[in-house]
N, C-alpha and C positions, 0 to 999 in steps of 0.2 A: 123625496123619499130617503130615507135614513139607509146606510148600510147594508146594516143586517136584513132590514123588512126587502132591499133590492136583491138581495144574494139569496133570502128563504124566497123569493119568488121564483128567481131564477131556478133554483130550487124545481120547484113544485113543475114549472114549466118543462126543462131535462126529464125527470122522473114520470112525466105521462108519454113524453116524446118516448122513452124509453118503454112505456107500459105498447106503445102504439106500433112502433119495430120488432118489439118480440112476437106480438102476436100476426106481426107481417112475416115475420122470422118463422112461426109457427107454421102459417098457413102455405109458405112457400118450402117447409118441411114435409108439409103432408102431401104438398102437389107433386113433389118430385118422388117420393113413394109410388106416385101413383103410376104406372109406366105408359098410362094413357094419355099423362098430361104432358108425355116429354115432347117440349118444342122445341128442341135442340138445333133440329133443320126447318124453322118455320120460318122463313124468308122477311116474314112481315110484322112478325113480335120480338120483342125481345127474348132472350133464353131466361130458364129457370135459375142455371148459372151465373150470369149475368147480374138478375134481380138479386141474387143470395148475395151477392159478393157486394152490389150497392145496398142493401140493407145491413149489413155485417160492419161496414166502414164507419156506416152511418151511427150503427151502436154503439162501437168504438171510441167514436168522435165525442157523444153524446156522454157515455160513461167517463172520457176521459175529463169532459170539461165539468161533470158532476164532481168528480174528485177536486177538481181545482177549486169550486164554489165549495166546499166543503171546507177544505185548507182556508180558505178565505174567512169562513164563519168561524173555524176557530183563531184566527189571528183576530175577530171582531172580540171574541172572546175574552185574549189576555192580551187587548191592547195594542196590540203591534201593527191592526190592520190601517192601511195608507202609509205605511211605512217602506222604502225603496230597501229591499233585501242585498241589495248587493252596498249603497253609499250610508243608508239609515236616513236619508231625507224623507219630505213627506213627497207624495205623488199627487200632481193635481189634482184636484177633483172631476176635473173633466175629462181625463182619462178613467177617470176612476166609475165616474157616469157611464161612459163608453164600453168600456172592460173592469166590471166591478170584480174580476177576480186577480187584475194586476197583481204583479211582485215586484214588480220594475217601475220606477220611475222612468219617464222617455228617452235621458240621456242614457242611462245606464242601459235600456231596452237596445236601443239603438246602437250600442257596442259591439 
């Protein structure tokens, strides 16, 4: 698979992960509205708290590594993509396969 077609997958995959958090984000909004749903002291669930704070990471996580595919699609753009940001070498393809939104080639990663 080409580049770009791995990076707009990557793509489309972030952007429902992220369609699928918000509306857990949602729904763990409206629970904790509710003052009957508080399981603050429920011995044997997790808290509302809890779940908010691992979905909130989780969207962070997911936003952050959408920006990075993004950056990536535009270095596809003008050329530059597979290019080591820090030396200008190329970066294997196999890292590239692995983490198609590298900027680093391995040695430089590895600094």
């Amino acid at each position: 698979m080409d580049p770009k077609a791995r990076l707009d997958e990557r793509a489309r995959e972030l952007t429902a992960l992220l369609a699928r958090l918000d509306a857990d984000d949602d729904s763990l909004r409206h629970d904790r509205a509710d003052a009957t749903a508080d399981d603050e002291h429920d011995p044997e669930g997790s808290t509302l708290s809890g779940e908010w704070q691992r979905v909130e990471a989780l969207q962070r996580g997911a936003r952050a590594e959408l920006a990075e595919v993004g950056a990536s699609l535009a270095r596809v753009a003008d050329g530059t993509y597979g290019l080591c940001e820090s030396c200008g070498r190329g970066i294997p393809v196999e890292r590239l396969e692995v983490r198609p939104h590298a900027t680093m080639c391995v040695a430089c990663a590895s600094r």
